[in-house]
C-alpha positions in Angstrom: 0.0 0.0 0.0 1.3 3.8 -1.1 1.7 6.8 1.2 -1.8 8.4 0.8 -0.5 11.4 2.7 -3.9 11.2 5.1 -6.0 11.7 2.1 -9.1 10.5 4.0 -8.5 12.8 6.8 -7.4 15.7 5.0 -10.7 14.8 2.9 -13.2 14.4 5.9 -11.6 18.0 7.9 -11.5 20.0 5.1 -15.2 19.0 3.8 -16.3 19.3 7.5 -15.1 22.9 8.0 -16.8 23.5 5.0 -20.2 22.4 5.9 -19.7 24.6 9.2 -19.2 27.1 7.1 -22.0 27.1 4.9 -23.8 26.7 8.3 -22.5 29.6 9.8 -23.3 32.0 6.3 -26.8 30.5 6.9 -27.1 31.7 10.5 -25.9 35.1 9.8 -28.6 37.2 9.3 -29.5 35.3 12.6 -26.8 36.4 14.1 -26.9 39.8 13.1 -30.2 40.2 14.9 -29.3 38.8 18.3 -26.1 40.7 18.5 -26.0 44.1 19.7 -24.6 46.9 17.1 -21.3 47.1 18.7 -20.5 43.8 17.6 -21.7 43.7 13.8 -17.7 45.0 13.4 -16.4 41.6 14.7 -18.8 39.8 13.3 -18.4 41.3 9.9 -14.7 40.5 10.3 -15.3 37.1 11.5 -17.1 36.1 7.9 -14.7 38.2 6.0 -11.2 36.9 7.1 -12.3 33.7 8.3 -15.3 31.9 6.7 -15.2 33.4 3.4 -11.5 31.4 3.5 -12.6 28.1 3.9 -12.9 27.9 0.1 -9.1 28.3 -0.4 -8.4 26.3 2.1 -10.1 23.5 0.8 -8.8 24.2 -2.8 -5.2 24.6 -1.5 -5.5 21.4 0.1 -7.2 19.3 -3.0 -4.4 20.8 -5.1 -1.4 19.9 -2.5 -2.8 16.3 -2.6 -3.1 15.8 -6.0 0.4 17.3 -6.2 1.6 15.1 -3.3 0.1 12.3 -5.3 0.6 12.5 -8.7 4.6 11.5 -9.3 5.0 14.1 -12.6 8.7 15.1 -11.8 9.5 13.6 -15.2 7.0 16.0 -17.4 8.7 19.1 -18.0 12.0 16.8 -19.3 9.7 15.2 -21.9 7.7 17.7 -22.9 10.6 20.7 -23.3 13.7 20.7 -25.9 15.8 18.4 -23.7 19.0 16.4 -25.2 16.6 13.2 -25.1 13.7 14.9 -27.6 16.0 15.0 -30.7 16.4 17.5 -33.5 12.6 15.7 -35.1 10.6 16.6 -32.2 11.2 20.2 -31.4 8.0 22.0 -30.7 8.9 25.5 -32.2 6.7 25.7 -35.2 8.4 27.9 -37.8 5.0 28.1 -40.0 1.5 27.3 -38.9 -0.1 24.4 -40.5 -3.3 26.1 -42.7 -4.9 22.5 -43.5 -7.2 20.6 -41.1 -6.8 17.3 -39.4 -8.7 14.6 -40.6 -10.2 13.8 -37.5 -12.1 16.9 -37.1 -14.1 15.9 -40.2 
């Protein structure tokens, strides 16, 4: 078995801070109206700086995993002009093709 790097957990907290989240943006009018005025301020900067950045945390963390997970160190060495390409498969096109594929027929 391969080093998941707590995929399942990483999986489960993020998506449950993300339901509390939604939660919370649910209850805020309702929150609103049971605090007093003086704290709409804190409240306002509660949602702002930290609910409203669950959603790049739970993006940051999908992309670390799949970065963590999928082994593409070797990519940029094939795809770029490396020694092991050859002179035949440069990508640098010198004219651009004017006639279609036939697969797009």
């Amino acid at each position: 078995s391969g080093n998941l790097y707590g995929l399942k957990e990483r999986c489960v907290a993020t998506e449950s801070i993300h339901a509390i989240a939604d939660e919370l943006k649910r209850a805020r009018p309702i929150l609103e109206a049971n605090l007093g005025g003086g704290s709409q301020r804190e409240l306002e900067h509660f949602f702002s700086r930290t609910v409203e950045a669950v959603e790049d945390l739970r993006e940051h963390m999908y992309k670390t995993v799949a970065r963590l997970l999928l082994n593409i160190a070797w990519l940029p060495e094939e795809v770029g002009d490396s020694e092991k390409l050859g002179a035949s498969k440069k990508y640098d096109l010198k004219e651009i093709g004017m006639q279609q594929n036939a697969w797009v027929d």
